[in-house]
N, CA, C and O atoms as a Tripos MOL2 file, in Angstrom:
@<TRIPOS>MOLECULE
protein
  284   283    71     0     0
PROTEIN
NO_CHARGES

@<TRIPOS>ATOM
      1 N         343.0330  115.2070  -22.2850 N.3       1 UNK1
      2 CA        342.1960  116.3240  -22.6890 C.3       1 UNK1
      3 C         342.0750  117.2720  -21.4890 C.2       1 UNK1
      4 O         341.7100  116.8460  -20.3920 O.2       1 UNK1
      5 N         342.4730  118.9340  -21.7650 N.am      2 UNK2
      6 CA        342.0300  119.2980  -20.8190 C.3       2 UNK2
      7 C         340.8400  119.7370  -20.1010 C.2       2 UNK2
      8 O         339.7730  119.2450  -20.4670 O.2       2 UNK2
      9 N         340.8340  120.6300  -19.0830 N.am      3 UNK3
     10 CA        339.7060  121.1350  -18.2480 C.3       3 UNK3
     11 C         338.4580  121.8310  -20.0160 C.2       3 UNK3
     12 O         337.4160  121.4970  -20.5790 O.2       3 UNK3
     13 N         339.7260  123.0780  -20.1680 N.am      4 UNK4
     14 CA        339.2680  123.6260  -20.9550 C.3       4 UNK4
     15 C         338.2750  123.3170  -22.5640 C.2       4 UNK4
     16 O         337.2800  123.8500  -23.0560 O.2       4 UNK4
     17 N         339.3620  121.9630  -23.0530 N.am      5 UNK5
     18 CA        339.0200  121.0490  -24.2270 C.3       5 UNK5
     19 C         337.4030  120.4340  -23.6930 C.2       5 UNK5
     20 O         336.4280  120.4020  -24.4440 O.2       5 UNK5
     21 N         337.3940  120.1160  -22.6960 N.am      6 UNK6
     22 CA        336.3520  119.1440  -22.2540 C.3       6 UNK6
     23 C         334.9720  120.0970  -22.2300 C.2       6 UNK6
     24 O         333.9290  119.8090  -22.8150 O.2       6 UNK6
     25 N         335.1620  121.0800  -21.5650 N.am      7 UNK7
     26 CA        334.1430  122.2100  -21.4120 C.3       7 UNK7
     27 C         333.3530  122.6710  -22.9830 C.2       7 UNK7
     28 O         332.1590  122.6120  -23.2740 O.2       7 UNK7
     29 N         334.7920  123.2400  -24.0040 N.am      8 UNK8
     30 CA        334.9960  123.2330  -25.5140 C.3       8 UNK8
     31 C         333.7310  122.0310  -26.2860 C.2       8 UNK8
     32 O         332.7890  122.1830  -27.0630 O.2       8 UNK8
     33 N         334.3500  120.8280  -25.5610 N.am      9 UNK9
     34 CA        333.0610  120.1120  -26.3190 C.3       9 UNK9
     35 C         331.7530  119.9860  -26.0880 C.2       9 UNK9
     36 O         330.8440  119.7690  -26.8900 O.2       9 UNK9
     37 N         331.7270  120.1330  -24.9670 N.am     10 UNK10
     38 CA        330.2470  120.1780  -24.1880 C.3      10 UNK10
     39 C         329.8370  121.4160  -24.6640 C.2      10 UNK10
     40 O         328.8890  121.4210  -25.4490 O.2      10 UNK10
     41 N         330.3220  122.3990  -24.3700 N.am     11 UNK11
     42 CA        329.1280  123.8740  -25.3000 C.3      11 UNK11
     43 C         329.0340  123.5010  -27.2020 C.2      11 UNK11
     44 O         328.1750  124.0110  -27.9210 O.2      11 UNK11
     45 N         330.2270  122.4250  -27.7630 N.am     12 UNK12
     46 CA        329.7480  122.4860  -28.8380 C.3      12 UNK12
     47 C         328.5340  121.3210  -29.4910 C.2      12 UNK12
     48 O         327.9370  121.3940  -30.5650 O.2      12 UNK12
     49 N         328.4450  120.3730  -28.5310 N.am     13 UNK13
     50 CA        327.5480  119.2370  -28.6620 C.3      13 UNK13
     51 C         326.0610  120.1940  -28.2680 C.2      13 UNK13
     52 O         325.0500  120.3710  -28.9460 O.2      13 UNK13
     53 N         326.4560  120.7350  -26.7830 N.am     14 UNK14
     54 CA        324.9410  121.3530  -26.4520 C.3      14 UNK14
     55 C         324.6720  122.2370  -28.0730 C.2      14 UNK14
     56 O         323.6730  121.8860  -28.7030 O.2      14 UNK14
     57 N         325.3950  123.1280  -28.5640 N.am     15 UNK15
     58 CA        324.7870  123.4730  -29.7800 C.3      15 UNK15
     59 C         324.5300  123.2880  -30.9070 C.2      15 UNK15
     60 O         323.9840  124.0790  -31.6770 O.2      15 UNK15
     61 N         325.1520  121.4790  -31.2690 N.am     16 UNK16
     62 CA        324.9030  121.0440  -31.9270 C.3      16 UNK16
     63 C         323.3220  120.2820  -32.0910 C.2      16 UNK16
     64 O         322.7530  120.0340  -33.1540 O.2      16 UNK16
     65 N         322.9310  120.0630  -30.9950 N.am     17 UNK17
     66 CA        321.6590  119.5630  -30.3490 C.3      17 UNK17
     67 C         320.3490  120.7840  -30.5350 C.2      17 UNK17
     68 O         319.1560  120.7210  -30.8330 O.2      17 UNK17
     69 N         321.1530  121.7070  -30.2380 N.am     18 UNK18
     70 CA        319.9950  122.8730  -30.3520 C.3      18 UNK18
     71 C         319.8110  123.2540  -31.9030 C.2      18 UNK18
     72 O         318.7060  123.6180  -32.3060 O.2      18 UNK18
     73 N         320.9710  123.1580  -32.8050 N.am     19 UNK19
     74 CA        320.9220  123.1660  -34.2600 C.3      19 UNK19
     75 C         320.0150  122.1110  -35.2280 C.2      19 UNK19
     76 O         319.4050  122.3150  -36.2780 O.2      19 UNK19
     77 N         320.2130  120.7930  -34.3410 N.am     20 UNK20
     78 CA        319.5500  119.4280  -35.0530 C.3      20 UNK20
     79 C         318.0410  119.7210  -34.9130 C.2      20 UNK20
     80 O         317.2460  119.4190  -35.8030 O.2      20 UNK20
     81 N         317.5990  120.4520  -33.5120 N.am     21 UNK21
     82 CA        316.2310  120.4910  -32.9930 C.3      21 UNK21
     83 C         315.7100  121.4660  -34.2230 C.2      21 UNK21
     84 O         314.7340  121.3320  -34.9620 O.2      21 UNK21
     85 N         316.6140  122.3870  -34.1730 N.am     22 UNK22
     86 CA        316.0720  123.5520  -35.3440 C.3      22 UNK22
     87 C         315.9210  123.4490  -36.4590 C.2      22 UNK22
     88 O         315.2620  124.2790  -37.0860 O.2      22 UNK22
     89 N         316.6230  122.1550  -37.1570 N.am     23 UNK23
     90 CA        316.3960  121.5420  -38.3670 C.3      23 UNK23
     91 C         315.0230  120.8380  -38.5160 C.2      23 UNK23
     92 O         314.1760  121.1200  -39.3650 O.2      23 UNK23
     93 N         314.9080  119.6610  -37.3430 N.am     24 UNK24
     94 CA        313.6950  119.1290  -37.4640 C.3      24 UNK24
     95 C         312.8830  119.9910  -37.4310 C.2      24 UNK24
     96 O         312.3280  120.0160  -38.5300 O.2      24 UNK24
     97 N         312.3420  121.0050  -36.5380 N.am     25 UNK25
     98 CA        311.7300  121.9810  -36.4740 C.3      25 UNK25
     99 C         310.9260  122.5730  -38.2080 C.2      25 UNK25
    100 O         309.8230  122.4730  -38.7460 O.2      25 UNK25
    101 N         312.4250  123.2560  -38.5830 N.am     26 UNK26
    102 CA        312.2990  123.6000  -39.6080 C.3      26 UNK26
    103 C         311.2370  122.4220  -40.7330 C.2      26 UNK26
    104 O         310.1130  122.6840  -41.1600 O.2      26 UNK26
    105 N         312.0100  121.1810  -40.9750 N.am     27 UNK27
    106 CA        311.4120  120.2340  -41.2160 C.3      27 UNK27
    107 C         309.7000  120.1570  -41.7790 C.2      27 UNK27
    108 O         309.0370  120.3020  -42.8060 O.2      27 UNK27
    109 N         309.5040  119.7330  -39.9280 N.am     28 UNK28
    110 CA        307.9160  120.0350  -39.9190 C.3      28 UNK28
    111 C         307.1100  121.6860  -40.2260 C.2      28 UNK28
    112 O         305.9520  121.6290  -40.6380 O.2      28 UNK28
    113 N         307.5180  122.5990  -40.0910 N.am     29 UNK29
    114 CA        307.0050  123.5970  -40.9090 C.3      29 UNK29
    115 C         306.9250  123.6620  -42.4080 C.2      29 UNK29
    116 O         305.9310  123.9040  -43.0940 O.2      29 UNK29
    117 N         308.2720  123.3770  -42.8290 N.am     30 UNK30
    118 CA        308.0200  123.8690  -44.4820 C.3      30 UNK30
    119 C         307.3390  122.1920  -45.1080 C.2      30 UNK30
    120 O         307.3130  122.1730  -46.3390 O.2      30 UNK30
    121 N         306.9250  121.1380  -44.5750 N.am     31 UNK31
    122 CA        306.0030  119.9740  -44.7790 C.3      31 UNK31
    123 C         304.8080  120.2140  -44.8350 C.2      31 UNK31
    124 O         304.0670  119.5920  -45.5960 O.2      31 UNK31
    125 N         304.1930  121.6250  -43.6520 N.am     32 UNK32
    126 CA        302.9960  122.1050  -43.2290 C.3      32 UNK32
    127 C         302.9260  123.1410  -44.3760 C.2      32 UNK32
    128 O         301.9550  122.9120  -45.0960 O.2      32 UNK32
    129 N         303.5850  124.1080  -44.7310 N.am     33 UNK33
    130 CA        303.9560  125.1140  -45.5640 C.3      33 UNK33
    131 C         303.5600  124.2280  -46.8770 C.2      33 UNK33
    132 O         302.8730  124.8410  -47.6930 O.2      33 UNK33
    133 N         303.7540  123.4310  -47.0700 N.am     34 UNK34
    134 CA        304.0280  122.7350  -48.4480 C.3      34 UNK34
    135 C         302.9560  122.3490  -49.0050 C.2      34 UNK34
    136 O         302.6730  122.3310  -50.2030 O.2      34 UNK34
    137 N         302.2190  121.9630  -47.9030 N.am     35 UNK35
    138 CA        300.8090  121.2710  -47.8330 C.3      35 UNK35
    139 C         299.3860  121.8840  -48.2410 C.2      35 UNK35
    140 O         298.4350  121.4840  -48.9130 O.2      35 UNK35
    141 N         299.7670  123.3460  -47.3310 N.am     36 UNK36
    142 CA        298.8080  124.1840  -47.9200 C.3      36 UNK36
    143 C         298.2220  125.0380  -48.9900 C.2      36 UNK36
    144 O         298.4760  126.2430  -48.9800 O.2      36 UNK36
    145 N         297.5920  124.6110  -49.7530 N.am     37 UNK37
    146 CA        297.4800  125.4990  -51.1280 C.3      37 UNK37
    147 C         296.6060  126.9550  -51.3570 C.2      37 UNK37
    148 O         295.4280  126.6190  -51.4790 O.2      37 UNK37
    149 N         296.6810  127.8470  -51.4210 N.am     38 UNK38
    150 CA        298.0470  128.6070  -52.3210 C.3      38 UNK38
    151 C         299.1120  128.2670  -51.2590 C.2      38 UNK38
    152 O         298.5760  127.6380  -50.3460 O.2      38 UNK38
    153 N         300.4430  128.4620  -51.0510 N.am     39 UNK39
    154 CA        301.4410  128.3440  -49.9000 C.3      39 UNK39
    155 C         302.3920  129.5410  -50.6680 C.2      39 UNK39
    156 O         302.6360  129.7130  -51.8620 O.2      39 UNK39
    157 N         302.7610  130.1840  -49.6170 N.am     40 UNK40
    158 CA        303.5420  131.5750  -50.0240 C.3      40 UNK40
    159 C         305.4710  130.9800  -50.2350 C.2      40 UNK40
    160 O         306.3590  130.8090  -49.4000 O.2      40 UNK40
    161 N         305.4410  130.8410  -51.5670 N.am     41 UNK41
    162 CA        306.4080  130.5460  -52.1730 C.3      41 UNK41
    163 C         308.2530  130.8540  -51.7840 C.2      41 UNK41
    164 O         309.2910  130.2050  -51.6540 O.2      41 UNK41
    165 N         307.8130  132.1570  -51.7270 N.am     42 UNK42
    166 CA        308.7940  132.8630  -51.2400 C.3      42 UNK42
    167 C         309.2770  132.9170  -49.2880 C.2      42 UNK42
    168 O         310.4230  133.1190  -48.8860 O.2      42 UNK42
    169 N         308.3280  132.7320  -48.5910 N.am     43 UNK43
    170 CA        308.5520  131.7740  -47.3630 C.3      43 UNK43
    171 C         309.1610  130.9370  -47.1730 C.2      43 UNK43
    172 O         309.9500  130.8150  -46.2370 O.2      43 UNK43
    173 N         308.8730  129.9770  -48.2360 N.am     44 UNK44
    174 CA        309.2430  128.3230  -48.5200 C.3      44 UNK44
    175 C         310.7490  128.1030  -48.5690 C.2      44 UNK44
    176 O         311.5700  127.3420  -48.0560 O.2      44 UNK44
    177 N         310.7270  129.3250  -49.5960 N.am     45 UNK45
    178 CA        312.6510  129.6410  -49.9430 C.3      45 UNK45
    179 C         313.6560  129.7190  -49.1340 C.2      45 UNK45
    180 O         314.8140  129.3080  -49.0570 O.2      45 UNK45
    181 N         312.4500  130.7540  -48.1750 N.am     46 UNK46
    182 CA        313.3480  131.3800  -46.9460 C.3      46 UNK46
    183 C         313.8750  130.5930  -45.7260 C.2      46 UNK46
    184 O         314.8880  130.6540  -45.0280 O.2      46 UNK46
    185 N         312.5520  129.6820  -45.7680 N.am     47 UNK47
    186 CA        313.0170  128.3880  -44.7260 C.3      47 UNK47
    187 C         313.9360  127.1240  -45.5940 C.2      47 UNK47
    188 O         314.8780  126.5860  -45.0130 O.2      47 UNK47
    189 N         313.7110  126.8820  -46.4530 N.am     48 UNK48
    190 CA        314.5330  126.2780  -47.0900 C.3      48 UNK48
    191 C         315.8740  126.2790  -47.5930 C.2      48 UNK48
    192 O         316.5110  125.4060  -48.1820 O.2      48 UNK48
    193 N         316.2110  127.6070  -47.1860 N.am     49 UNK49
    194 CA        317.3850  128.3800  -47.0430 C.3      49 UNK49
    195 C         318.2080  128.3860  -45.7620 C.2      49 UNK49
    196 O         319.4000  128.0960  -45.6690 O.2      49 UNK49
    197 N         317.3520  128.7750  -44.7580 N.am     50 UNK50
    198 CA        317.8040  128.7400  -43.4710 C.3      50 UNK50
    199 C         317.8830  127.2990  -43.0470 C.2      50 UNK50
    200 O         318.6440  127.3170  -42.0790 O.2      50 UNK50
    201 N         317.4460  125.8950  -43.2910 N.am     51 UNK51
    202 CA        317.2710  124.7400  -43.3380 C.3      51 UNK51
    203 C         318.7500  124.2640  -43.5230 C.2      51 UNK51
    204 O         319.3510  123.7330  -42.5890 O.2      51 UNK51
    205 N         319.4230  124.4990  -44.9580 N.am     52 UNK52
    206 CA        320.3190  124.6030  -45.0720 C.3      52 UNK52
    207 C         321.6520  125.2460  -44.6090 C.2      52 UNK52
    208 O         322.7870  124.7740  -44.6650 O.2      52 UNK52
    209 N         321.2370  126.4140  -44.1500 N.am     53 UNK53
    210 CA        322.2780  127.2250  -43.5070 C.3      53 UNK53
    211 C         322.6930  126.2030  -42.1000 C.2      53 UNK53
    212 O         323.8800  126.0070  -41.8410 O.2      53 UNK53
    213 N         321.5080  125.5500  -41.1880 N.am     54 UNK54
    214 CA        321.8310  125.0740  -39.9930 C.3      54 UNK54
    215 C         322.4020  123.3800  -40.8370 C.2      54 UNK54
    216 O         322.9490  122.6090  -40.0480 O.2      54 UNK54
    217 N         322.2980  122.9880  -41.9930 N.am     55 UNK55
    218 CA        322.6720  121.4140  -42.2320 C.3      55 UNK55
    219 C         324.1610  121.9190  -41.9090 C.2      55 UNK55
    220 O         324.7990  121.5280  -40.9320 O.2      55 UNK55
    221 N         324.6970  122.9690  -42.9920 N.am     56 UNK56
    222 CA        326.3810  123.3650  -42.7910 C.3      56 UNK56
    223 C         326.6780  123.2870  -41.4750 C.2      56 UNK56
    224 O         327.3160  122.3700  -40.9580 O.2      56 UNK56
    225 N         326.1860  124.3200  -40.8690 N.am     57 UNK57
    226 CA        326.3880  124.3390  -39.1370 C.3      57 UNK57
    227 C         326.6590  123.2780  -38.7610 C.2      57 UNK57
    228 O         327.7540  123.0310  -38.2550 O.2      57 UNK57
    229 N         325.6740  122.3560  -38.9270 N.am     58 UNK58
    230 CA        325.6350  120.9490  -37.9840 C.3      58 UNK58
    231 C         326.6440  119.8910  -39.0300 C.2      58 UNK58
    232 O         327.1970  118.9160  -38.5230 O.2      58 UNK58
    233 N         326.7660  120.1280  -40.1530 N.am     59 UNK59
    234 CA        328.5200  119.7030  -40.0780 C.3      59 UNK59
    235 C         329.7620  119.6650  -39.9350 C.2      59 UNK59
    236 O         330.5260  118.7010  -39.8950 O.2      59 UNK59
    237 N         329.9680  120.8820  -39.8480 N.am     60 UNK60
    238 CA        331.0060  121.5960  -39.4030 C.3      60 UNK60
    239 C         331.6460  121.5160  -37.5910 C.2      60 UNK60
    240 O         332.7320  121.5930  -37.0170 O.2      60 UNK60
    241 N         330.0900  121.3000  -37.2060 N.am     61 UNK61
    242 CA        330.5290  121.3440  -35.8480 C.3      61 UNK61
    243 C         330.7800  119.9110  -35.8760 C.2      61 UNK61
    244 O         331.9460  119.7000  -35.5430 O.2      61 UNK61
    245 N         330.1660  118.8890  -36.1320 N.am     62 UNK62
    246 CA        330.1030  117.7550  -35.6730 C.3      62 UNK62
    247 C         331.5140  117.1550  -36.2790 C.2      62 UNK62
    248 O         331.9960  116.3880  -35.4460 O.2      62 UNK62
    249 N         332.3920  117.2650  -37.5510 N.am     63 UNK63
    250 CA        333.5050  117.4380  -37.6170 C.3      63 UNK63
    251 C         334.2840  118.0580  -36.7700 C.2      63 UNK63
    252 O         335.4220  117.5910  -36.7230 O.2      63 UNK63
    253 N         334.0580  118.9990  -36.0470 N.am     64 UNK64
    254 CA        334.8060  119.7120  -34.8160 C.3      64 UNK64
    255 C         334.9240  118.7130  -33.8870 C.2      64 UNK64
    256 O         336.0620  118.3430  -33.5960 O.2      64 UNK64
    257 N         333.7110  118.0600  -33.2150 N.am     65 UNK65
    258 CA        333.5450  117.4030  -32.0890 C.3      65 UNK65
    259 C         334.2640  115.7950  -32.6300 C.2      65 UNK65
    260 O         334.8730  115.1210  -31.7990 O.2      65 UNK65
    261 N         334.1240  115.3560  -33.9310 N.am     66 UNK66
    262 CA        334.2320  113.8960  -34.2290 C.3      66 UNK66
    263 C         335.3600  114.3640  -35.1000 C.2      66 UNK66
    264 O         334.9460  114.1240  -36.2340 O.2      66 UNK66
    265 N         336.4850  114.8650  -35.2020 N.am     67 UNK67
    266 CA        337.3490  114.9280  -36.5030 C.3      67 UNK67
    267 C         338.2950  113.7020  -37.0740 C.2      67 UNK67
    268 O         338.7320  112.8070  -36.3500 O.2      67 UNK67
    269 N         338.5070  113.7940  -38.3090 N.am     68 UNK68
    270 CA        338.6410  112.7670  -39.3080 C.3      68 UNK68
    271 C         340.1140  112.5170  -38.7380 C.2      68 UNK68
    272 O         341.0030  113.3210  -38.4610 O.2      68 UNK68
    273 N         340.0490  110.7710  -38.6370 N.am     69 UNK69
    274 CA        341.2530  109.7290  -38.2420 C.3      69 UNK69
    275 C         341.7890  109.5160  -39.5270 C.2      69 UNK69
    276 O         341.0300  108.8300  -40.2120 O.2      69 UNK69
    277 N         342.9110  109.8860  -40.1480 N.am     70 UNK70
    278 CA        343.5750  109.7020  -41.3020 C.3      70 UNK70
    279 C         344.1510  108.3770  -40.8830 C.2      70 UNK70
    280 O         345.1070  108.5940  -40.1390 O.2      70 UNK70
    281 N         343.9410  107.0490  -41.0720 N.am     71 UNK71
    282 CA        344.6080  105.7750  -40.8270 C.3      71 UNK71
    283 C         345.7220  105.4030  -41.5530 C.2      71 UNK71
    284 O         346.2710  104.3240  -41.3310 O.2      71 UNK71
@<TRIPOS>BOND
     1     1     2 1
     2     2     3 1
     3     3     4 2
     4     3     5 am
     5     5     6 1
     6     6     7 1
     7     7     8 2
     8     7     9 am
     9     9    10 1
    10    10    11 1
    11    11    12 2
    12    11    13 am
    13    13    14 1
    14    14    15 1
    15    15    16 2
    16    15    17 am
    17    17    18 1
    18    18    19 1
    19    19    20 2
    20    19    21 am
    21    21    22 1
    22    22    23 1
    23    23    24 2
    24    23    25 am
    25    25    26 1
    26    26    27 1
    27    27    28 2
    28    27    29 am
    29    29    30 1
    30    30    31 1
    31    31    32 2
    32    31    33 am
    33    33    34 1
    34    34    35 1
    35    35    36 2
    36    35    37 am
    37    37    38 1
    38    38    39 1
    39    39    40 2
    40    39    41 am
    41    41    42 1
    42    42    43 1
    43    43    44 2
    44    43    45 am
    45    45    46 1
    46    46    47 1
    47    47    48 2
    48    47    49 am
    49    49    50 1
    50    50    51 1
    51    51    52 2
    52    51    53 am
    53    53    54 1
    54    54    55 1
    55    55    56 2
    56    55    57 am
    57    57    58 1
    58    58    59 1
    59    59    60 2
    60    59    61 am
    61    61    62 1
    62    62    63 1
    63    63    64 2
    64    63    65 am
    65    65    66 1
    66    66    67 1
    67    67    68 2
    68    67    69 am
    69    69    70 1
    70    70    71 1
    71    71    72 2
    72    71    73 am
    73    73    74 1
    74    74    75 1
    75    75    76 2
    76    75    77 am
    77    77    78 1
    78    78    79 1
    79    79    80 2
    80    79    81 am
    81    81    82 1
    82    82    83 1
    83    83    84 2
    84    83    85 am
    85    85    86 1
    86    86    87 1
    87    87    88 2
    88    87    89 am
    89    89    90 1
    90    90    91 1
    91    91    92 2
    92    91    93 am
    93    93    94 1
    94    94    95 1
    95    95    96 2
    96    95    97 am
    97    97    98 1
    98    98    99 1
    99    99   100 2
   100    99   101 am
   101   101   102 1
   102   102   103 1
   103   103   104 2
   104   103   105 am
   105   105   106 1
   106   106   107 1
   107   107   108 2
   108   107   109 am
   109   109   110 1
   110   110   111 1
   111   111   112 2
   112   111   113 am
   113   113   114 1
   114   114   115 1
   115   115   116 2
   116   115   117 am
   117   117   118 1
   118   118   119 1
   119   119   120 2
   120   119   121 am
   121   121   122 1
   122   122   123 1
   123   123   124 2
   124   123   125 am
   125   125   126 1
   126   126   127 1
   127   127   128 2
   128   127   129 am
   129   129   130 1
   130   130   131 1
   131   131   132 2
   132   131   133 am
   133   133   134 1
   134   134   135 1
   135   135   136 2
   136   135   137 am
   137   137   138 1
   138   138   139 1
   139   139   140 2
   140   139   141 am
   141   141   142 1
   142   142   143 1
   143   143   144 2
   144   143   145 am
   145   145   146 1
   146   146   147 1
   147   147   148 2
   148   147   149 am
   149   149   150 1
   150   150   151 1
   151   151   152 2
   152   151   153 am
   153   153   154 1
   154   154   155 1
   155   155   156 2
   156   155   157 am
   157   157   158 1
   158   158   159 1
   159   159   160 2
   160   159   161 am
   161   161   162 1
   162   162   163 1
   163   163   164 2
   164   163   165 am
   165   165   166 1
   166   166   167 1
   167   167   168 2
   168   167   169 am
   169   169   170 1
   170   170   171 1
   171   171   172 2
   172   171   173 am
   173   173   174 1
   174   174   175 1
   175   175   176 2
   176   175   177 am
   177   177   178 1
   178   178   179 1
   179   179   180 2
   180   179   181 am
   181   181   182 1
   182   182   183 1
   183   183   184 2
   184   183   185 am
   185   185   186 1
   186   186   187 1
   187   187   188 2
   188   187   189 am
   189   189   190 1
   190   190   191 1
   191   191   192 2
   192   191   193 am
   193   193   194 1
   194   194   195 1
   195   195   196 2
   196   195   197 am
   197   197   198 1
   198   198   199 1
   199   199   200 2
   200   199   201 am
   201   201   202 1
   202   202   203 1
   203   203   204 2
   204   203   205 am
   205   205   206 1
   206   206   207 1
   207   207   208 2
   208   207   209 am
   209   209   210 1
   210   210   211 1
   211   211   212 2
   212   211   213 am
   213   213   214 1
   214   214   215 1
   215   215   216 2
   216   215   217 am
   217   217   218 1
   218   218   219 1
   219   219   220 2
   220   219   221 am
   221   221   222 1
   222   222   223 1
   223   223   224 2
   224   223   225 am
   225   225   226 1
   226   226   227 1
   227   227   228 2
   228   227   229 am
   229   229   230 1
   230   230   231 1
   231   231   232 2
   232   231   233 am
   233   233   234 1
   234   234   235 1
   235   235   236 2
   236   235   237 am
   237   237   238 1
   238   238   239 1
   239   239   240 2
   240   239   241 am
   241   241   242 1
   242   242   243 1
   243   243   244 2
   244   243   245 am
   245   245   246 1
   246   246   247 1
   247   247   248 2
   248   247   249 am
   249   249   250 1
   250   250   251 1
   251   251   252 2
   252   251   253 am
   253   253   254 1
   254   254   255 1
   255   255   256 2
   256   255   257 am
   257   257   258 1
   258   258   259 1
   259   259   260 2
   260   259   261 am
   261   261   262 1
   262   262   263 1
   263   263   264 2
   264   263   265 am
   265   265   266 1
   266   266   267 1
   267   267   268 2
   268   267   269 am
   269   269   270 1
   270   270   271 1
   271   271   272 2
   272   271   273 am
   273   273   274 1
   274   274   275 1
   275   275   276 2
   276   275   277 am
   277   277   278 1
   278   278   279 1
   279   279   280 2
   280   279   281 am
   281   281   282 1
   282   282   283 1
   283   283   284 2
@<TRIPOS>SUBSTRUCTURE
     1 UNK1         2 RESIDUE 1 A UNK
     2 UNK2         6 RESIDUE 1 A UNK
     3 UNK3        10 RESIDUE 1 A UNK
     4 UNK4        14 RESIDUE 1 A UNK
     5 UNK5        18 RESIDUE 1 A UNK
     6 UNK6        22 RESIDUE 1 A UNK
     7 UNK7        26 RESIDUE 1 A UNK
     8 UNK8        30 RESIDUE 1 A UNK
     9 UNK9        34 RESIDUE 1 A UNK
    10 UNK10       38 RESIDUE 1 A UNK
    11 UNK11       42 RESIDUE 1 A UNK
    12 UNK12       46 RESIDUE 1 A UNK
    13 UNK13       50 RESIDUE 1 A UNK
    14 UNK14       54 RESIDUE 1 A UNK
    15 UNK15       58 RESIDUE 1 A UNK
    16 UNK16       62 RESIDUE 1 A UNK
    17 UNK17       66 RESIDUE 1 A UNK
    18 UNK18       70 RESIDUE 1 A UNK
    19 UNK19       74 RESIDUE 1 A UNK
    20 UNK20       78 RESIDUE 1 A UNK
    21 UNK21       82 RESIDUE 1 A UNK
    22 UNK22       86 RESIDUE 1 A UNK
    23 UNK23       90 RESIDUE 1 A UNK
    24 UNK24       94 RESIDUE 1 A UNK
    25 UNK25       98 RESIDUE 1 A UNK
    26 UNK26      102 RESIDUE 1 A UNK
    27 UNK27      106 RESIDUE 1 A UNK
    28 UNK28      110 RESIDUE 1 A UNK
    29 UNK29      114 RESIDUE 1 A UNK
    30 UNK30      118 RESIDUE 1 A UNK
    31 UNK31      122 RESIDUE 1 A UNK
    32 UNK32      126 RESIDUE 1 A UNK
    33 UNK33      130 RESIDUE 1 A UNK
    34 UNK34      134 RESIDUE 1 A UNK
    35 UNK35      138 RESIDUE 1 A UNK
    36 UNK36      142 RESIDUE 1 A UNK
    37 UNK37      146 RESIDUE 1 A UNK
    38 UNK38      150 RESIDUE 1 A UNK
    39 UNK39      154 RESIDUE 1 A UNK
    40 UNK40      158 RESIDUE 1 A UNK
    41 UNK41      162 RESIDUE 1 A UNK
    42 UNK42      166 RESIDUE 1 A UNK
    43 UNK43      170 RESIDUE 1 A UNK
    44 UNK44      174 RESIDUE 1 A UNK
    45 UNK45      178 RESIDUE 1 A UNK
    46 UNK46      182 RESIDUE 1 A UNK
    47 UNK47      186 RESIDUE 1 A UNK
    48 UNK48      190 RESIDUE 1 A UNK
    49 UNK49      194 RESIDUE 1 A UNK
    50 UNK50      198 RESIDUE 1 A UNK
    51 UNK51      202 RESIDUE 1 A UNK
    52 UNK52      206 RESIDUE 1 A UNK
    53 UNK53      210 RESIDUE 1 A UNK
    54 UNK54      214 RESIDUE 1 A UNK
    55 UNK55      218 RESIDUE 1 A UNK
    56 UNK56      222 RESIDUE 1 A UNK
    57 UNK57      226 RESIDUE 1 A UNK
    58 UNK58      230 RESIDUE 1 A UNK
    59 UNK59      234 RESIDUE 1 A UNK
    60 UNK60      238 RESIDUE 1 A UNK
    61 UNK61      242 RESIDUE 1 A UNK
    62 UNK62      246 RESIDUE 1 A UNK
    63 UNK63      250 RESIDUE 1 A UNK
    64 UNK64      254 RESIDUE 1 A UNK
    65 UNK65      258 RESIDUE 1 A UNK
    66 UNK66      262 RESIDUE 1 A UNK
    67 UNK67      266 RESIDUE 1 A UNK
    68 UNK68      270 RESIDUE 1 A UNK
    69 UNK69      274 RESIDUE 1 A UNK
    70 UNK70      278 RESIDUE 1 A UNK
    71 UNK71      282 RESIDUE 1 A UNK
């Protein structure tokens, strides 16, 4: 592996880490969001949306970093 490859994975793990944090994150808000009644619906969506947007992220990369061994 080179210099370059090695570097390659390390910025993509560091942002895979910062993606996972942002999920949990997310997580505990729309739990708090959820909780409170009335709770603004359309918020809920929005994080629940973006929630999802970072799950893709964080598979995509982590397939990048771990890719599939066809045996």
């Amino acid at each position: 592996m080179s210099k370059a490859e090695i570097e390659q994975q390390q910025l993509l793990k560091a942002r895979l880490e910062a993606l996972e944090s942002e999920h949990r994150d997310l997580d505990d808000v729309i739990e708090r969001l959820a909780e409170d009644k009335p709770f603004d619906q359309l918020k809920l969506q929005r994080l629940k949306k973006r929630k999802l947007g970072l799950k893709d992220e964080i598979i995509l990369i982590r397939s990048r970093i771990l890719p599939d061994i066809i045996a």
